[in-house]
mmCIF file of the C-alpha atoms, coordinates in Angstrom:
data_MODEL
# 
_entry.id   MODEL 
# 
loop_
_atom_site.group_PDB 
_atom_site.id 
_atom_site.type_symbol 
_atom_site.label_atom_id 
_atom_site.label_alt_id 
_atom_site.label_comp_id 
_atom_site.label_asym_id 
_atom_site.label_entity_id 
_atom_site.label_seq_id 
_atom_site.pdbx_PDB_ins_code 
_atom_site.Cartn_x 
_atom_site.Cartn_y 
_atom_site.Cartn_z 
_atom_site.occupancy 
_atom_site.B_iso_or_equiv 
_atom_site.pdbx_formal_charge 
_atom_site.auth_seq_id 
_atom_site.auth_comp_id 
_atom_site.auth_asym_id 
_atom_site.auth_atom_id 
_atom_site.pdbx_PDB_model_num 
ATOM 1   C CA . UNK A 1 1   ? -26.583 73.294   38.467  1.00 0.00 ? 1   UNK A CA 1 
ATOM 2   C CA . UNK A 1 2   ? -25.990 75.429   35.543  1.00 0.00 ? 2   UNK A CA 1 
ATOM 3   C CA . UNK A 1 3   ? -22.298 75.458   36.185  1.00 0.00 ? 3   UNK A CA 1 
ATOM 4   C CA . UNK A 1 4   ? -22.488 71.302   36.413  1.00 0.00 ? 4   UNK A CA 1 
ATOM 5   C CA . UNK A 1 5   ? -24.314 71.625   32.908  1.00 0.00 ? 5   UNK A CA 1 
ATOM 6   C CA . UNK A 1 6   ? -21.446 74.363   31.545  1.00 0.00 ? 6   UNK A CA 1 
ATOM 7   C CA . UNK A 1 7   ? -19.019 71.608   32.979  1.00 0.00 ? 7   UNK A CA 1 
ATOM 8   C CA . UNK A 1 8   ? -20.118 68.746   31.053  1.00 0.00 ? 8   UNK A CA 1 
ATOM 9   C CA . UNK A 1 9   ? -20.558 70.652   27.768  1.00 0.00 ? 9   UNK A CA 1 
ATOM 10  C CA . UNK A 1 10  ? -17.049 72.219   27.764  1.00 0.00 ? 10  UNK A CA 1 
ATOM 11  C CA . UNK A 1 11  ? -15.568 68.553   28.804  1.00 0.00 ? 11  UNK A CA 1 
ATOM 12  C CA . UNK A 1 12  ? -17.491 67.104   25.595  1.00 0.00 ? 12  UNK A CA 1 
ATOM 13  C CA . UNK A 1 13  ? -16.639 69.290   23.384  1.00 0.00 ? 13  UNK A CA 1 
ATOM 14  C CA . UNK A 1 14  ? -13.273 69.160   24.177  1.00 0.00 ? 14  UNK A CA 1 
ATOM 15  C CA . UNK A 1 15  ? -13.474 65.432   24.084  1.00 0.00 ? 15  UNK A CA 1 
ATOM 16  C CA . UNK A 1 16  ? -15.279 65.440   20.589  1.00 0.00 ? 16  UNK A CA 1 
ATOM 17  C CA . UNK A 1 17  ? -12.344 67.975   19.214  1.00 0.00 ? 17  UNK A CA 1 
ATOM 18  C CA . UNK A 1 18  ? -9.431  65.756   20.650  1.00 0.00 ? 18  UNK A CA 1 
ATOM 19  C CA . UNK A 1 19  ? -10.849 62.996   18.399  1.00 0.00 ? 19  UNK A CA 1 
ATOM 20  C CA . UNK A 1 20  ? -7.335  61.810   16.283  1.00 0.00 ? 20  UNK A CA 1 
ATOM 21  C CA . UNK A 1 21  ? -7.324  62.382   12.449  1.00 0.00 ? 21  UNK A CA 1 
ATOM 22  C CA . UNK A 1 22  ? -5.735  61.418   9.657   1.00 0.00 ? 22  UNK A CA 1 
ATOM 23  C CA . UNK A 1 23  ? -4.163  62.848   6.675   1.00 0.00 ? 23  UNK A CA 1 
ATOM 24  C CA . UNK A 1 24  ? -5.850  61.070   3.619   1.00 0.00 ? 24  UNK A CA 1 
ATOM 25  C CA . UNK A 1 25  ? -3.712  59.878   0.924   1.00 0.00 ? 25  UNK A CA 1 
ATOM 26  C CA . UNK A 1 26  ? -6.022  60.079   -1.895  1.00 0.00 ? 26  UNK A CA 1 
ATOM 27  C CA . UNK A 1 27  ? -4.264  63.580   -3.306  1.00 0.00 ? 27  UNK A CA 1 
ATOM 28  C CA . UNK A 1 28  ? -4.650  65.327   -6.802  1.00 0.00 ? 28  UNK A CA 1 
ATOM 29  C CA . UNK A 1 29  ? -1.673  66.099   -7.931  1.00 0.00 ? 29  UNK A CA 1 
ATOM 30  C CA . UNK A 1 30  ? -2.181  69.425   -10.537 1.00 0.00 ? 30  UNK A CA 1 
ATOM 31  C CA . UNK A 1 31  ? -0.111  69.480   -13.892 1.00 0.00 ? 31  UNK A CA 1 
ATOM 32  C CA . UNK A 1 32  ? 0.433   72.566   -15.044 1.00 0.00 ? 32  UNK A CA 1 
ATOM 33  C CA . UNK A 1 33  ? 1.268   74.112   -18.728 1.00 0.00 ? 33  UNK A CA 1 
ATOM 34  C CA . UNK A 1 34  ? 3.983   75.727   -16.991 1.00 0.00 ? 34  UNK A CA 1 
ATOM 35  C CA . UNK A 1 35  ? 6.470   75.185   -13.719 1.00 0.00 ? 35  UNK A CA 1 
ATOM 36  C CA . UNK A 1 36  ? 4.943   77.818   -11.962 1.00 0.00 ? 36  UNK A CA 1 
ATOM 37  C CA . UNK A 1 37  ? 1.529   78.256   -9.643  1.00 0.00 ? 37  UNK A CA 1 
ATOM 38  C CA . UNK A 1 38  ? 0.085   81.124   -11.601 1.00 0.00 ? 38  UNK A CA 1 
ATOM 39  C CA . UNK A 1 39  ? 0.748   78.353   -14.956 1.00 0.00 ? 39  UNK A CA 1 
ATOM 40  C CA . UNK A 1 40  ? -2.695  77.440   -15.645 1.00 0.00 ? 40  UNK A CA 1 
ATOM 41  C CA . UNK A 1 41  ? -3.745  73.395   -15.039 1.00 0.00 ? 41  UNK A CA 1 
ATOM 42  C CA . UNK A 1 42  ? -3.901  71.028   -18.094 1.00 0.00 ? 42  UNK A CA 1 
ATOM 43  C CA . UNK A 1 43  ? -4.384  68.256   -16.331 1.00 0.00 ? 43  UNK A CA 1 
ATOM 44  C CA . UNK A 1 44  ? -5.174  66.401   -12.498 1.00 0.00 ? 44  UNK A CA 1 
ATOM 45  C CA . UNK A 1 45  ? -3.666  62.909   -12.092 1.00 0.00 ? 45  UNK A CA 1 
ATOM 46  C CA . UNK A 1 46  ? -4.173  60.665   -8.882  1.00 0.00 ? 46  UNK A CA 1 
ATOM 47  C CA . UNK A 1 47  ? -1.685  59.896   -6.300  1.00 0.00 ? 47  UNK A CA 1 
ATOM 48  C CA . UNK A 1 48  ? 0.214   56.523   -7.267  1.00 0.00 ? 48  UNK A CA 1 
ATOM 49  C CA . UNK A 1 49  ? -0.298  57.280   -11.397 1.00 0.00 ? 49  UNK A CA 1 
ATOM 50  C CA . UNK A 1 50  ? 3.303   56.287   -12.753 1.00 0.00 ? 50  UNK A CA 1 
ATOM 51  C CA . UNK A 1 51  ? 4.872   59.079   -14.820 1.00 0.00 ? 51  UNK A CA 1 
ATOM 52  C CA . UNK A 1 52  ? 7.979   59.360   -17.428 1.00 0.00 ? 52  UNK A CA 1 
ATOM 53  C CA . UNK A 1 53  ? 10.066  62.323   -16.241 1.00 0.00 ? 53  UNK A CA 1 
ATOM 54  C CA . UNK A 1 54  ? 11.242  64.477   -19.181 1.00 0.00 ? 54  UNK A CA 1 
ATOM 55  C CA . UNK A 1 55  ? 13.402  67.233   -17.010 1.00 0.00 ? 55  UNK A CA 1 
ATOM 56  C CA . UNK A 1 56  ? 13.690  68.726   -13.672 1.00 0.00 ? 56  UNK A CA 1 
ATOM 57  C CA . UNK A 1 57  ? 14.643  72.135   -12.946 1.00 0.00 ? 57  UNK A CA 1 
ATOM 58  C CA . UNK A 1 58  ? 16.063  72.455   -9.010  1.00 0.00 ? 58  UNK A CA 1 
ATOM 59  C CA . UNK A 1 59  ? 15.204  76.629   -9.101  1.00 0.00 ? 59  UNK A CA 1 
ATOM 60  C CA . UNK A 1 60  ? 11.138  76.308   -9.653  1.00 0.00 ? 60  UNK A CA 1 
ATOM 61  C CA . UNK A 1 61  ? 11.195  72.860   -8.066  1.00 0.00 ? 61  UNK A CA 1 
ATOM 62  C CA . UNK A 1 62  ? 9.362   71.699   -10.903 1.00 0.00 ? 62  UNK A CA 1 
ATOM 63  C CA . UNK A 1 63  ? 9.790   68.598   -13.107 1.00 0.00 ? 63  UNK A CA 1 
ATOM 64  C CA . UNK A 1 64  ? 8.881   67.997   -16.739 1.00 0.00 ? 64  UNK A CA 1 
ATOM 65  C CA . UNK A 1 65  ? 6.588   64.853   -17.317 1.00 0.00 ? 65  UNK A CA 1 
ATOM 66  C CA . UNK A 1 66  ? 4.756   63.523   -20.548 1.00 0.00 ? 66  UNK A CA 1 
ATOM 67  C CA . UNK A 1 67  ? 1.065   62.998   -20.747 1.00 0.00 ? 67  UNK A CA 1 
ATOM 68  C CA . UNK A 1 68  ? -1.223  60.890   -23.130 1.00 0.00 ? 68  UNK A CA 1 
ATOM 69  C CA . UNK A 1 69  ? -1.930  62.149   -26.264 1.00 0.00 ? 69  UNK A CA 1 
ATOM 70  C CA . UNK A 1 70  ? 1.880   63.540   -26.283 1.00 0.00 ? 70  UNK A CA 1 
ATOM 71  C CA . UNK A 1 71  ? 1.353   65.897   -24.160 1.00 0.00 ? 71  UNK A CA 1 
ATOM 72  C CA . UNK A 1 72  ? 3.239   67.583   -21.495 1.00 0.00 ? 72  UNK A CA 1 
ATOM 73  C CA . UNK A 1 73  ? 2.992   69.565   -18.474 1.00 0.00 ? 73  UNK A CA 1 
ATOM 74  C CA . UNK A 1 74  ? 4.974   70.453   -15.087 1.00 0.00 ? 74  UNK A CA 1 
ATOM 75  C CA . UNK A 1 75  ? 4.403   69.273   -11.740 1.00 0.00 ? 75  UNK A CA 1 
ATOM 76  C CA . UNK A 1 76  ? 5.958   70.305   -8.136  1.00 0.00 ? 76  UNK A CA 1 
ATOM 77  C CA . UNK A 1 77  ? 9.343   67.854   -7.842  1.00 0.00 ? 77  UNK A CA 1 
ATOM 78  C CA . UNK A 1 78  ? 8.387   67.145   -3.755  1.00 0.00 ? 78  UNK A CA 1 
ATOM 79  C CA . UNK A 1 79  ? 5.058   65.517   -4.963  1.00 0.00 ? 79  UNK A CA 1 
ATOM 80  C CA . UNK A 1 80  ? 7.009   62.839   -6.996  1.00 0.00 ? 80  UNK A CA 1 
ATOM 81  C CA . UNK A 1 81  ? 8.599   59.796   -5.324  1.00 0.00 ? 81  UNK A CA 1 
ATOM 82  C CA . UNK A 1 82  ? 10.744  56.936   -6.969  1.00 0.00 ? 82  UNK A CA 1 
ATOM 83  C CA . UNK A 1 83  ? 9.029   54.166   -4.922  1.00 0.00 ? 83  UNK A CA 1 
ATOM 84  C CA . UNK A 1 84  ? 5.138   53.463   -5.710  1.00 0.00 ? 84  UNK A CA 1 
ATOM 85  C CA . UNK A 1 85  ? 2.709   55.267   -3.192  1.00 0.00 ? 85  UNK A CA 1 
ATOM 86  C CA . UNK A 1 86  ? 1.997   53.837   -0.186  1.00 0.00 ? 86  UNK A CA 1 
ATOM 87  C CA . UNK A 1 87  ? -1.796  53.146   -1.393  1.00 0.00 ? 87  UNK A CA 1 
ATOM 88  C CA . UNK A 1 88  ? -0.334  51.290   -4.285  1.00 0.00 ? 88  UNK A CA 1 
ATOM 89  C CA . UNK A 1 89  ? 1.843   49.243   -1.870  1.00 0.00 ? 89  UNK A CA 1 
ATOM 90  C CA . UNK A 1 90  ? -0.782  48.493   0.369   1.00 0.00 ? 90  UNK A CA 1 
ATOM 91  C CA . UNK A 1 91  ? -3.131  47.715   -2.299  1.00 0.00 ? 91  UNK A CA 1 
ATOM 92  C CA . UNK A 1 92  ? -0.710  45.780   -3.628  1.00 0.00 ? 92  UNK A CA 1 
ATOM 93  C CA . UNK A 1 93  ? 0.465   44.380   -0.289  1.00 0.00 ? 93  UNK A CA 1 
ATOM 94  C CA . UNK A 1 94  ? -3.192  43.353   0.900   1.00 0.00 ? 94  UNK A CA 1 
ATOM 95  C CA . UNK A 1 95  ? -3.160  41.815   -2.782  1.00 0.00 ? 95  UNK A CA 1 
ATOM 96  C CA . UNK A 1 96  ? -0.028  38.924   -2.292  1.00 0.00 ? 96  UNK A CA 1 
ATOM 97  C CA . UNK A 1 97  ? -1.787  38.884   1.779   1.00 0.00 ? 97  UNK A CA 1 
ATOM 98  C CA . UNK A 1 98  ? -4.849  37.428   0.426   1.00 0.00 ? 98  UNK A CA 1 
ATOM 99  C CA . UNK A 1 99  ? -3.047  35.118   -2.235  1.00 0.00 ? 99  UNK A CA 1 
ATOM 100 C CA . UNK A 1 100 ? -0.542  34.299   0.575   1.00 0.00 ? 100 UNK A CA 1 
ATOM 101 C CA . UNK A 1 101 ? -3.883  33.770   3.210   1.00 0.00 ? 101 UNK A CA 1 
ATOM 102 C CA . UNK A 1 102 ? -5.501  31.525   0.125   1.00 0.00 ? 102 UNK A CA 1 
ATOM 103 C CA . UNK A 1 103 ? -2.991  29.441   -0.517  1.00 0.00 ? 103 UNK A CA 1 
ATOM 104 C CA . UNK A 1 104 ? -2.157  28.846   3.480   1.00 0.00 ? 104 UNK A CA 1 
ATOM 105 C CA . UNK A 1 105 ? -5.683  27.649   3.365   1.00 0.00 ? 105 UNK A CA 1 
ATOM 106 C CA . UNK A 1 106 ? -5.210  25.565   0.465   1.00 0.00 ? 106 UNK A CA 1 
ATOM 107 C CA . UNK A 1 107 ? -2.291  24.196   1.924   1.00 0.00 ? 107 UNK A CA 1 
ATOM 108 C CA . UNK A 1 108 ? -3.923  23.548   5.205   1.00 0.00 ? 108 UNK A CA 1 
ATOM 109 C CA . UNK A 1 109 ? -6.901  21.730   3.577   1.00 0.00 ? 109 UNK A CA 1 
ATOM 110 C CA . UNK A 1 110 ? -4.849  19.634   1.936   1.00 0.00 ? 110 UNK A CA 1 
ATOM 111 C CA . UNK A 1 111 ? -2.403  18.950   4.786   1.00 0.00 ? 111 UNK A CA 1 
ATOM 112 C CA . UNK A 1 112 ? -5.693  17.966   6.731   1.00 0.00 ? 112 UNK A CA 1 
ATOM 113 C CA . UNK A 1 113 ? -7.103  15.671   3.939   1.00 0.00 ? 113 UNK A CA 1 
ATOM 114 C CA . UNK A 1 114 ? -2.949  13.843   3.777   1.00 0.00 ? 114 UNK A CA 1 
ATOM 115 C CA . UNK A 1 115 ? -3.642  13.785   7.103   1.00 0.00 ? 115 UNK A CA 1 
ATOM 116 C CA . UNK A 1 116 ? -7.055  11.923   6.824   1.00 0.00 ? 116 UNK A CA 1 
ATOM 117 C CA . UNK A 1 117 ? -5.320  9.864    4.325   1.00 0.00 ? 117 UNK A CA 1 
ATOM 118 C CA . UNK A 1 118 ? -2.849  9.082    6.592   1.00 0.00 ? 118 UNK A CA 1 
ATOM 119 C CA . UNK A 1 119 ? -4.890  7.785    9.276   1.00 0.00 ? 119 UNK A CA 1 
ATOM 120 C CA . UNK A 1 120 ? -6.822  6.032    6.605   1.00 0.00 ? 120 UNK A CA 1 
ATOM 121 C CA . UNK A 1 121 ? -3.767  4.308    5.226   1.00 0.00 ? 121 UNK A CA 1 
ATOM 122 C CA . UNK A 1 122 ? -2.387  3.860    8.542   1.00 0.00 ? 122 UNK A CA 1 
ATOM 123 C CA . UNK A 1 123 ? -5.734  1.717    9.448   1.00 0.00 ? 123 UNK A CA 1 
ATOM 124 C CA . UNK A 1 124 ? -5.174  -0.164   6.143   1.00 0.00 ? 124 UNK A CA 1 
ATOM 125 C CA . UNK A 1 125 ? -1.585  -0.847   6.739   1.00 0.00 ? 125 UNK A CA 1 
ATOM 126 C CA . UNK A 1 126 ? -2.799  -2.291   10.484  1.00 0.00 ? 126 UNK A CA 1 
ATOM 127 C CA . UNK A 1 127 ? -5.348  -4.674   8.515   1.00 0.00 ? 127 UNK A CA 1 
ATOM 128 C CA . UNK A 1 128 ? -2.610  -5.595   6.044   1.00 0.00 ? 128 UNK A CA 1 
ATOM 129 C CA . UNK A 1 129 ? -0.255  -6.445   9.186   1.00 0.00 ? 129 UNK A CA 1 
ATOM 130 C CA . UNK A 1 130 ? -2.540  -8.348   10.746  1.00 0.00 ? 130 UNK A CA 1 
ATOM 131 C CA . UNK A 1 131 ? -3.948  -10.362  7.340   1.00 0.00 ? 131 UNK A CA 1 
ATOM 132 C CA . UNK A 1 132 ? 0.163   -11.027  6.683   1.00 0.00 ? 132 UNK A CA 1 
ATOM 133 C CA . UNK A 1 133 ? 0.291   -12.404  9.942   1.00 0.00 ? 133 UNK A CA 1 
ATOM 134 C CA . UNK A 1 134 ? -2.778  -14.708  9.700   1.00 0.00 ? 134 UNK A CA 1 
ATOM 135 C CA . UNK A 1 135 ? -1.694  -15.675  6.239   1.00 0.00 ? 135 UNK A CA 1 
ATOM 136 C CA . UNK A 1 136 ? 1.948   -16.309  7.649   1.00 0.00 ? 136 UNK A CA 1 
ATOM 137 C CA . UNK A 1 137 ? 0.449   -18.753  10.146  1.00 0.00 ? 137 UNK A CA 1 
ATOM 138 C CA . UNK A 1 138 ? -1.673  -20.143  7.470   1.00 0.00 ? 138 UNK A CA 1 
ATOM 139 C CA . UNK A 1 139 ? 1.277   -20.574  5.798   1.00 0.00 ? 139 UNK A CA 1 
ATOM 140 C CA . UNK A 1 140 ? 3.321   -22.190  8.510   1.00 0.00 ? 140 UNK A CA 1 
ATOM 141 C CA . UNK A 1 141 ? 0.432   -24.826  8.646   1.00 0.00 ? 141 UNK A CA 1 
ATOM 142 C CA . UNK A 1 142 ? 0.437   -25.540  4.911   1.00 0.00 ? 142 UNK A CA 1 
ATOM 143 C CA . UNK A 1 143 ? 4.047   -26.051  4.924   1.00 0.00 ? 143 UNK A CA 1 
ATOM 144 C CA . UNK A 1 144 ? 3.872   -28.246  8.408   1.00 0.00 ? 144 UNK A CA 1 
ATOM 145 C CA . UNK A 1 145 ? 0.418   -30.214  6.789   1.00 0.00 ? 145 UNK A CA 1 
ATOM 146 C CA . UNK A 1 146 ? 2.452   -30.652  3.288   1.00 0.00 ? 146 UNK A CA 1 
ATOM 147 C CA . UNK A 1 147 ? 5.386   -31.738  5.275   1.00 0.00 ? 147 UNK A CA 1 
ATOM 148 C CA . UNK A 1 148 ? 3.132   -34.693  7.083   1.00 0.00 ? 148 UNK A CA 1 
ATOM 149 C CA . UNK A 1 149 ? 1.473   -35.175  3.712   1.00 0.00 ? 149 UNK A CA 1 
ATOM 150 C CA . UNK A 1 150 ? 4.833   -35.886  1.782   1.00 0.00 ? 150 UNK A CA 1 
ATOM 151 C CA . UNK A 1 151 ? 5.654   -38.025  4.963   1.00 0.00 ? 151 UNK A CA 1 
ATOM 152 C CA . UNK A 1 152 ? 2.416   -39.842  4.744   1.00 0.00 ? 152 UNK A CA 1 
ATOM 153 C CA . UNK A 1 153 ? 2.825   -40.640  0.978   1.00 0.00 ? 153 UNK A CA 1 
ATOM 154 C CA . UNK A 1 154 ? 5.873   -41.740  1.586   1.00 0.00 ? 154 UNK A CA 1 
ATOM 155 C CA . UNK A 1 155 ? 4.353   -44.416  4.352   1.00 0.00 ? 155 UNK A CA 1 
ATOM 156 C CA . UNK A 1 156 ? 1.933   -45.349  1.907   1.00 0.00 ? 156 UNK A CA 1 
ATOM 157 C CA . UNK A 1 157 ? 4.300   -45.423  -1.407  1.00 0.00 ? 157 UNK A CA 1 
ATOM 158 C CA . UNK A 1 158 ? 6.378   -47.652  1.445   1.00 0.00 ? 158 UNK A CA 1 
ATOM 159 C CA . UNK A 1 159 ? 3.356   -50.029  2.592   1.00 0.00 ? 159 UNK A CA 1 
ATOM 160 C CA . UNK A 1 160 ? 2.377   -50.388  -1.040  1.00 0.00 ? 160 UNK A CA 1 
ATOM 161 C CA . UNK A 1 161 ? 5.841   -51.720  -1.735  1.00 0.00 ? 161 UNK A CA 1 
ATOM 162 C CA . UNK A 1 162 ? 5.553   -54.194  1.247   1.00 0.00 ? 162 UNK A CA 1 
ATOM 163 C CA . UNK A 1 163 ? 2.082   -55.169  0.486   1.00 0.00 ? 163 UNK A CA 1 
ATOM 164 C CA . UNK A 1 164 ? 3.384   -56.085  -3.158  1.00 0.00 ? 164 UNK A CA 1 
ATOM 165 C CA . UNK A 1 165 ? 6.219   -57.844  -1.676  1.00 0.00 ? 165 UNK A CA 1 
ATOM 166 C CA . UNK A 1 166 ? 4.244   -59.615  0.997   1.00 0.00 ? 166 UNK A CA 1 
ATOM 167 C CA . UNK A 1 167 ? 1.673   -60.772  -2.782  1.00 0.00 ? 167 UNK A CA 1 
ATOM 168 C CA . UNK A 1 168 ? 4.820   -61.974  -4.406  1.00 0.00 ? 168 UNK A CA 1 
ATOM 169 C CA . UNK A 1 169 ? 6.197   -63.953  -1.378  1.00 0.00 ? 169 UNK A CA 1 
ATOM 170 C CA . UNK A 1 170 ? 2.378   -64.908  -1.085  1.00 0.00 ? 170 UNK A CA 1 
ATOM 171 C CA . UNK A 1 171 ? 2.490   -66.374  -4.520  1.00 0.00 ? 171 UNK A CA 1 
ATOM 172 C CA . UNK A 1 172 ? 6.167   -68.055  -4.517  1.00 0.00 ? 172 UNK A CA 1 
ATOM 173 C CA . UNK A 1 173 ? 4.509   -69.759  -1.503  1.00 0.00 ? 173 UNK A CA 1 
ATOM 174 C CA . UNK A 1 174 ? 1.540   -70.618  -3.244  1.00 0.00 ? 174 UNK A CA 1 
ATOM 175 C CA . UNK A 1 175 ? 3.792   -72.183  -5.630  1.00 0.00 ? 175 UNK A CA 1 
ATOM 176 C CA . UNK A 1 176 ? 5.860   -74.492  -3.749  1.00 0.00 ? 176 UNK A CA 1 
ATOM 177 C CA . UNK A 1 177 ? 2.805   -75.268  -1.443  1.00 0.00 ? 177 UNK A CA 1 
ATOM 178 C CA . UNK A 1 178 ? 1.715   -76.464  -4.764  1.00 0.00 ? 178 UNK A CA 1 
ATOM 179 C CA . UNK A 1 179 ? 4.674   -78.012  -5.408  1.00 0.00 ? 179 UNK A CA 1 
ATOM 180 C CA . UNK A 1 180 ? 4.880   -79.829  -2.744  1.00 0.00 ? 180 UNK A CA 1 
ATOM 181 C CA . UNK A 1 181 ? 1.312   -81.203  -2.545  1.00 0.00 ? 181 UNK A CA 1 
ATOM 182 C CA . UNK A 1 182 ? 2.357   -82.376  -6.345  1.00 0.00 ? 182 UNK A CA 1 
ATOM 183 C CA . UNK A 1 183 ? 5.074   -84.659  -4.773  1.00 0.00 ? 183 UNK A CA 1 
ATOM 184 C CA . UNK A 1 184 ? 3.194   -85.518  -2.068  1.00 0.00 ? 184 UNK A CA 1 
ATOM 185 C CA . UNK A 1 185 ? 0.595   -87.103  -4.064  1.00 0.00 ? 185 UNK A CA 1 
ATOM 186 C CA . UNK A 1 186 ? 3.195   -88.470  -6.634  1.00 0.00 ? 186 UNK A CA 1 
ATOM 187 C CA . UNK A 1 187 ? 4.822   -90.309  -3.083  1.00 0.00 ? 187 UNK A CA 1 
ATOM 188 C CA . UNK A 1 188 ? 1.947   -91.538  -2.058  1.00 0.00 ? 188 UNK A CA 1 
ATOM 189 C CA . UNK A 1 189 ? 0.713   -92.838  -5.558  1.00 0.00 ? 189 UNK A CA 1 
ATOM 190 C CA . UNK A 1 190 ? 4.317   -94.673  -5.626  1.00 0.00 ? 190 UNK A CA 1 
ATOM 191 C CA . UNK A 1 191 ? 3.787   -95.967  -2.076  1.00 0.00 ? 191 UNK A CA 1 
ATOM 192 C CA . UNK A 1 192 ? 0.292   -96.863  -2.949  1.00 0.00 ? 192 UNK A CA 1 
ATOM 193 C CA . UNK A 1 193 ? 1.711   -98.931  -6.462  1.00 0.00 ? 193 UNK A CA 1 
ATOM 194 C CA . UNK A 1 194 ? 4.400   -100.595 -4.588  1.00 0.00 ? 194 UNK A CA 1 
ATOM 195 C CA . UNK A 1 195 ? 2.378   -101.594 -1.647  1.00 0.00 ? 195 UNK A CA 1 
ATOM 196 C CA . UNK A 1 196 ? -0.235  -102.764 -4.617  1.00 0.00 ? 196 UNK A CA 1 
ATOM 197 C CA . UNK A 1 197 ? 3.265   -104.320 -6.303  1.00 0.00 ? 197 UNK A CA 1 
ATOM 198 C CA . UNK A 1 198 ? 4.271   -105.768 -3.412  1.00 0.00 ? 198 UNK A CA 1 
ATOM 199 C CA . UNK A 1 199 ? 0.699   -107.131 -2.394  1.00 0.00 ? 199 UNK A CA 1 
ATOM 200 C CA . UNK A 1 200 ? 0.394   -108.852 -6.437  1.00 0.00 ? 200 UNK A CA 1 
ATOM 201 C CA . UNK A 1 201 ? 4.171   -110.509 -5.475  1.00 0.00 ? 201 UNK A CA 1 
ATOM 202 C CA . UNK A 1 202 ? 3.536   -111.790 -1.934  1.00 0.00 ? 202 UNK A CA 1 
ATOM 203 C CA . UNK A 1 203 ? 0.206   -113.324 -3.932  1.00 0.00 ? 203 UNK A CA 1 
ATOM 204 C CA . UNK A 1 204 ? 2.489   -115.186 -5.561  1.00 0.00 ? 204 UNK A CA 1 
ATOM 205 C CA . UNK A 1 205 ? 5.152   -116.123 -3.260  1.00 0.00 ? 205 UNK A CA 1 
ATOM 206 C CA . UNK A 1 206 ? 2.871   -116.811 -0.222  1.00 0.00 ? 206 UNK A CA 1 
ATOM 207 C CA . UNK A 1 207 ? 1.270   -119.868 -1.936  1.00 0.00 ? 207 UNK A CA 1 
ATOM 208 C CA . UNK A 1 208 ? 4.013   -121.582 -3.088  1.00 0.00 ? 208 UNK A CA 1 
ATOM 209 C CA . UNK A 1 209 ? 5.898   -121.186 -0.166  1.00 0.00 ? 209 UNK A CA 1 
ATOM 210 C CA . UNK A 1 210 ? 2.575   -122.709 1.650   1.00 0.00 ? 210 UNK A CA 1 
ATOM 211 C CA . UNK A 1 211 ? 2.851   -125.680 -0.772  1.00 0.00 ? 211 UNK A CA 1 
ATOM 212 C CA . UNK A 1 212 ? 6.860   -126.199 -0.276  1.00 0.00 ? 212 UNK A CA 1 
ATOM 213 C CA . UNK A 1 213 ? 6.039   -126.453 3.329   1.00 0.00 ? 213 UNK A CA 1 
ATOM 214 C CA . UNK A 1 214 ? 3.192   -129.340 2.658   1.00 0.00 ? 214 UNK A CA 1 
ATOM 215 C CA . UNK A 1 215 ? 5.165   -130.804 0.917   1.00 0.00 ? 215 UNK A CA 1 
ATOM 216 C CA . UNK A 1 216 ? 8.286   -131.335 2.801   1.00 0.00 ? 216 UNK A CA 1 
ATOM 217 C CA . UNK A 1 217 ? 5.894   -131.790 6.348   1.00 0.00 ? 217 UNK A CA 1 
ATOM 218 C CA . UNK A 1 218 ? 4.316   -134.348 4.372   1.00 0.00 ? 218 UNK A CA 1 
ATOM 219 C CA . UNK A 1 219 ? 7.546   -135.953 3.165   1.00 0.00 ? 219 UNK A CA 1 
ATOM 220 C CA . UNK A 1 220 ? 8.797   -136.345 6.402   1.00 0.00 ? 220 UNK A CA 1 
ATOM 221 C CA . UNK A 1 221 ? 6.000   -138.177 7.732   1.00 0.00 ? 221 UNK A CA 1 
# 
């Protein structure tokens, strides 16, 4: 049993000791008055600080740099880099990710709103359609009615003209009915006189020629 137990604590240990690590890159970087370790430090700086290099000497492996204030100090040449630390570009990095991740959302809200907008407009372009084609056949039956109405005025404008004519025939007939019941009565007043005329003469004839025969039958006897 004890052996299980020495077992199991060796095996965690082990386990808690094979645990991975890393190498933090949050460094102090020491300046020193001189470019040498026994120089004494002026001044700490923070990984990632941007420097202006005065000199670099290759046998100490130490390079010159200038400091606020004007001053100046050394610091080991393998600590300096000509690209930005990786902090910085990470930092900098999660920096555009996060403008780059707002303005993919921005975008994406307003692609889904244009997209609302297009079904939106794409329902009002349907109701437009359909009202063009209702006022299309409204229009059709405007044209066709206006077309039956011109016709129809035209019937009327051309009964109107025949109803006038028809009046003025009416009235030339009126006329010579007139006319003619004028002569009529002017014929009969003349055959009325000269059968009165001719009545007044055989009143005159008649007896005498009664009288000429009385005479001559009377004569002869």
């Amino acid at each position: 049993m004890k052996k299980i137990l020495f077992l199991i604590m060796i095996f965690t240990s082990s386990s808690i000791l094979a645990e991975t690590a890393f190498v933090s890159d949050e460094l102090d970087i020491m300046v020193r008055s001189g470019k040498s370790p026994s120089h004494r430090i002026v001044a700490t700086l923070k990984s990632g600080t941007p420097l202006n290099t005065l000199e670099r000497d290759k046998a100490s492996g130490y390079t010159k740099i200038s400091l606020s204030n004007n001053r100046e100090g050394w610091v080991l040449s393998r600590l300096l880099t000509k690209t930005p630390s990786a902090k910085t570009r990470l930092a900098k990095a999660e920096k555009s990710l996060a403008k780059i991740s707002s303005d993919y959302k921005a975008i994406s809200d307003k692609l889904l709103a244009l997209d609302k907008q297009k079904g939106s407009l794409d329902t009002q372009a349907a109701d437009l359609q359909k009202s063009n084609t209702e006022l299309s056949r409204e229009l059709t039956q405007l044209k066709k009615t206006s077309s039956n109405a011109v016709q129809i005025l035209q019937e009327r404008n051309q009964l109107q003209q025949r109803v006038v004519t028809i009046e003025r025939e009416l009235e030339t007939l009126k006329r010579e009915n007139d006319i003619l019941k004028n002569s009529s009565a002017q014929d009969w007043f003349l055959v009325g006189s000269g059968v009165l005329l001719l009545g007044i003469i055989l009143g005159f004839i008649l007896p005498k020629i009664s009288w000429r025969k009385k005479s001559s039958w009377e004569s002869s006897f």
